[in-house]
C-alpha positions in Angstrom: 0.0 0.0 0.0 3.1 2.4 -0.2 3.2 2.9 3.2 7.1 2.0 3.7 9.9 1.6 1.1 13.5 0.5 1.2 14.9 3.6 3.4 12.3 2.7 6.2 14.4 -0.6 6.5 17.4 0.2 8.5 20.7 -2.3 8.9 20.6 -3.3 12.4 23.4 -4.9 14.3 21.1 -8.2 14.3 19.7 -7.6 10.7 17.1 -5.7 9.3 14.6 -3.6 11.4 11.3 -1.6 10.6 11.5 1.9 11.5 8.8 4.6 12.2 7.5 7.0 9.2 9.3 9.7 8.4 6.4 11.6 7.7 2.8 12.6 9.5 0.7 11.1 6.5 3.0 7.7 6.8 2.0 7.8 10.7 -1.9 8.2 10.1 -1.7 5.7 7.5 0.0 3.3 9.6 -2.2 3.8 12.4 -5.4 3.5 10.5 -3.9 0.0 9.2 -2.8 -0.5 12.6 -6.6 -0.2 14.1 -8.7 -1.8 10.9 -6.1 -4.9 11.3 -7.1 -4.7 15.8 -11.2 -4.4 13.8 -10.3 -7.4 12.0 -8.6 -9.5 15.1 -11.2 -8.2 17.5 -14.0 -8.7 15.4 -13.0 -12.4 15.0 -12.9 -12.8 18.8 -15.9 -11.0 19.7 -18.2 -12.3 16.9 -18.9 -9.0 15.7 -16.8 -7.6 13.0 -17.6 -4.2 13.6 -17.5 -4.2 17.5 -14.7 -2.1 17.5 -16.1 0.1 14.9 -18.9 0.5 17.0 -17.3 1.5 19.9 -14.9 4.4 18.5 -17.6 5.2 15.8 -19.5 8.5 15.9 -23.4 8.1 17.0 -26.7 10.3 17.0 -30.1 9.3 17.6 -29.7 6.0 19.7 -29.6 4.8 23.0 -27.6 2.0 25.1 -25.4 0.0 24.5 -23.7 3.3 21.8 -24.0 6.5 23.3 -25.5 9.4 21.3 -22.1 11.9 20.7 -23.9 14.7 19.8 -25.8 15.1 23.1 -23.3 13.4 25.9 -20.1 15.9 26.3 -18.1 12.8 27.3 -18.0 11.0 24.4 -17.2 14.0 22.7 -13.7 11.9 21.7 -15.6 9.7 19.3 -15.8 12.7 16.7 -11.6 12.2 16.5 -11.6 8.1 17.2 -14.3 8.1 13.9 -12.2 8.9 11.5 -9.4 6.3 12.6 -11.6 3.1 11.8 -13.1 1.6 8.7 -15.2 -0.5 7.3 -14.0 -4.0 8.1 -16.2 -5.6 5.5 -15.1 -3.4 2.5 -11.3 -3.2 1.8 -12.0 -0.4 -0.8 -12.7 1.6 2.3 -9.8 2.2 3.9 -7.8 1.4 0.6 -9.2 4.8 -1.3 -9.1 7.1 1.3 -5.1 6.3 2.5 -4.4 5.9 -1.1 -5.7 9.5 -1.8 -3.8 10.9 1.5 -0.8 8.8 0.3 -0.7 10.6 -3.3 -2.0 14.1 -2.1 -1.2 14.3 1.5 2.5 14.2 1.1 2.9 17.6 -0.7 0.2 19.6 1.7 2.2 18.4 4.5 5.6 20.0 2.5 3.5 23.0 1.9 2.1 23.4 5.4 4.5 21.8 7.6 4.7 18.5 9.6 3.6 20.2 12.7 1.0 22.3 11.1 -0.5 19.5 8.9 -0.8 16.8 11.9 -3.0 19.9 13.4 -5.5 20.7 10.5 -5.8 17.0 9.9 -7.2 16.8 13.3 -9.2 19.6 13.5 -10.6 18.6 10.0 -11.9 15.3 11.0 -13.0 16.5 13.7 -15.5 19.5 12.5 -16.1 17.1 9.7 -17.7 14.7 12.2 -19.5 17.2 14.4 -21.4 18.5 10.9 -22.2 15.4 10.3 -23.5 14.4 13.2 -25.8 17.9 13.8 -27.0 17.1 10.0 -28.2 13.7 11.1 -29.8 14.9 14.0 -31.7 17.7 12.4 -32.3 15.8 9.4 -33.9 12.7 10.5 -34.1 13.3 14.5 -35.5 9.6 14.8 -33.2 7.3 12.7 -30.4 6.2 14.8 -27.0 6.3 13.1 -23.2 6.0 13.1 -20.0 6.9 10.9 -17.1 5.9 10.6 -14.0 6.5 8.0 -11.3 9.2 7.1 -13.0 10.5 4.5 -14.1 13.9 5.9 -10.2 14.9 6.3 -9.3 13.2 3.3 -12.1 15.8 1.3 -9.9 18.5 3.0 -6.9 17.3 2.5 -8.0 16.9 -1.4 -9.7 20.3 -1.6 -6.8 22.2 -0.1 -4.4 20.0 -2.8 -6.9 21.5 -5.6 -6.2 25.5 -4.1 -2.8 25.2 -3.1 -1.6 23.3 -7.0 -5.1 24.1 -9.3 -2.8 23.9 -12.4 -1.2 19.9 -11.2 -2.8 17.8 -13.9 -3.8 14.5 -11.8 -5.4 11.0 -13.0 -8.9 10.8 -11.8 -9.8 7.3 -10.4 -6.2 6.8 -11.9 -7.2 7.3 -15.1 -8.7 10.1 -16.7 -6.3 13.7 -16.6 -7.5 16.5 -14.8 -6.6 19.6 -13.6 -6.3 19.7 -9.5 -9.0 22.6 -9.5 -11.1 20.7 -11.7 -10.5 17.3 -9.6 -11.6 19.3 -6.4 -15.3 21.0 -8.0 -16.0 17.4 -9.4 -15.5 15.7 -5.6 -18.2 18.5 -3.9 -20.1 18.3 -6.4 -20.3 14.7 -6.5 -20.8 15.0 -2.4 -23.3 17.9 -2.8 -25.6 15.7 -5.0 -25.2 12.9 -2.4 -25.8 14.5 0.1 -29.1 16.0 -1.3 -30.3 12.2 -2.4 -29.0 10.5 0.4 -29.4 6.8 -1.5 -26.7 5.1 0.1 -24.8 5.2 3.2 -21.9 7.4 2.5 -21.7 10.6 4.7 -21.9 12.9 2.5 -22.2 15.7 4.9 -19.1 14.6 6.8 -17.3 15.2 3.2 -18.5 18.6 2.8 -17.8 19.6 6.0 -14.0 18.5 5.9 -14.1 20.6 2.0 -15.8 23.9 3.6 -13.6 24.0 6.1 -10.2 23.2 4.2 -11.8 25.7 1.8 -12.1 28.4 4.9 -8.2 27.6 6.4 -7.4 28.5 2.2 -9.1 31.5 1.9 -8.8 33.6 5.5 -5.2 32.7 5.8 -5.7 30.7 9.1 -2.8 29.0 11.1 -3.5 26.5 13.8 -0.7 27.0 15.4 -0.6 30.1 16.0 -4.3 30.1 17.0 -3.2 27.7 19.9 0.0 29.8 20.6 -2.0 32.6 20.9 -5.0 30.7 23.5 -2.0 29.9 25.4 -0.5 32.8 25.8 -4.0 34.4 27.0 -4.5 31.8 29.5 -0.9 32.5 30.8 -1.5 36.4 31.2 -4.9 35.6 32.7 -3.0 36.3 36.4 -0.8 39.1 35.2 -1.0 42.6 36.3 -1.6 45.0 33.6 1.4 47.0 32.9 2.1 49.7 34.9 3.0 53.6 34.4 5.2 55.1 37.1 5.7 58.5 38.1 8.6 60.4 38.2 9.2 59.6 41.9 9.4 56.3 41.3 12.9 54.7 41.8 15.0 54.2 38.6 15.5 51.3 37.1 18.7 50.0 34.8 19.4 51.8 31.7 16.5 50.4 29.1 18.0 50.5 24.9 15.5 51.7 22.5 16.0 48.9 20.6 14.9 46.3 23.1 11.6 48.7 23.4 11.1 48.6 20.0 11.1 44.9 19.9 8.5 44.4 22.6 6.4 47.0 21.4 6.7 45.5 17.8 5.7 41.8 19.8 2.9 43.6 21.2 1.2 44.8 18.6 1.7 41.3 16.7 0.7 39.0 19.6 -0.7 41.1 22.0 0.1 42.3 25.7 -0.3 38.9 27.5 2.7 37.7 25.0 5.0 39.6 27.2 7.4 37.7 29.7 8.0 38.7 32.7 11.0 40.5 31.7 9.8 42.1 29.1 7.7 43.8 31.2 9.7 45.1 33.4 11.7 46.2 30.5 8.4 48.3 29.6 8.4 49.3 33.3 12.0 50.3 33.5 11.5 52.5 29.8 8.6 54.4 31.5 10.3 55.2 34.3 13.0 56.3 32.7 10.6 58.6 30.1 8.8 60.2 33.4 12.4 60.8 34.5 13.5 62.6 31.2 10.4 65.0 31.0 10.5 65.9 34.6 11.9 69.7 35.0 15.3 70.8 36.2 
């Protein structure tokens, strides 16, 4: 399945050995294998093939034994464990969808970042899920249902390919050339139409959501990273004082060089006053003191 080639094998003192991907899309690939071979073992011991689907699937509309996601906050964590199990039945499940992040993931996580990629991923399986699962619910507030599969990331992962390289001519179902723009419009609409007949049991809403909001990262410019840096940063500064102006009485500090002001002020302005360290605020503290101490008369 692509998944390793010849430099994952390393020479080992005692022969050969397998190492870890050198890559985020070889890890999720791996660890989706990883958990539809546990479906496969489990299911065999259990009786039930999908038991393990069932338990780290996504649910709305039913009772015990699944728990309805949607309306119980603590099984929140199935809207991230859904998109790590497939179809243990159908081999063309899991096959497609890490074949497509094999052949398209690789260069979004070039153009993004390791780091950066492992985040959106995530966060695109994730919302992918939840509008799913409040579709379902509004839909058809009485049918009982469940999903499982990548494919919600995987639409963002392939729309983002189509915006990020709209010229790359690719082989459709590995055979018919397209453009990447023209490869991404035929995949929503395809989901768009399926989604509005709703004749089989794909969820299609779980694609479109993954699409809209790989097409939102795209268009407003986001960074998850950053988003998180910036949370953190809040949360840190929740308990710090607010910077302080002192008089000219006020004692005098060291000697404070413009351009370590200018930094801070510059960091400020880009990240915001509960970025500051706690030296760099007494840098600020130390500059005003010294301004006070420069305008005061002789």
């Amino acid at each position: 399945m692509g998944i390793y080639d010849r430099d994952y094998y390393r020479q080992g003192r005692s022969g050969f050995r397998l190492s870890a991907p050198r890559t985020a899309v070889g890890a999720i690939i791996l660890l989706n294998v990883v958990v539809f071979l546990v479906e496969l073992v489990g299911g065999e011991m259990l009786g039930n093939r999908l038991a393990v689907a069932e338990l780290l699937a996504a649910h709305v509309n039913v009772d015990f034994p699944q728990a309805d996601t949607l309306r119980q906050p603590w099984m929140w964590w199935q809207l991230l464990t859904c998109g790590f199990v497939h179809d243990p039945n159908q081999l063309g499940h899991i096959f497609w969808n890490m074949a497509v992040l094999f052949f398209l993931g690789r260069d979004i996580e070039e153009w993004y970042g390791t780091r950066e990629f492992i985040r959106l991923y995530l966060v695109t399986l994730v919302f992918a899920s939840l509008v799913w699962a409040i579709s379902a619910r509004l839909v058809d507030p009485n049918q009982p249902s469940s999903m499982f599969g990548a494919s919600g990331a995987i639409s963002g992962v392939v729309v983002l390919y189509a915006l990020n390289f709209p010229k790359r001519i690719m082989l459709f179902m590995f055979v018919l050339p397209l453009p990447a723009w023209l490869m991404g419009a035929l995949v929503i609409a395809f989901d768009v139409w399926g989604a509005m007949h709703r004749g089989d049991n794909v969820a299609y809403t779980a694609h479109l959501g993954g699409a809209a909001f790989a097409m939102a990262y795209f268009q407003l410019h986001w960074n998850i990273g950053r988003f998180f840096d910036s949370a953190g940063a809040w949360w840190k500064g929740r308990s710090r004082p607010p910077l302080k102006v002192f008089k000219g009485e006020d004692e005098s500090g060291p000697p404070v060089a413009d351009e370590d002001v200018d930094r801070i002020l510059e960091k400020i302005h880009r990240e915001g006053e509960n970025s500051l360290t706690r030296k760099e605020r007494r840098v600020l503290e130390n500059a005003s003191r010294e301004y006070q101490r420069r305008r005061r008369p002789e």
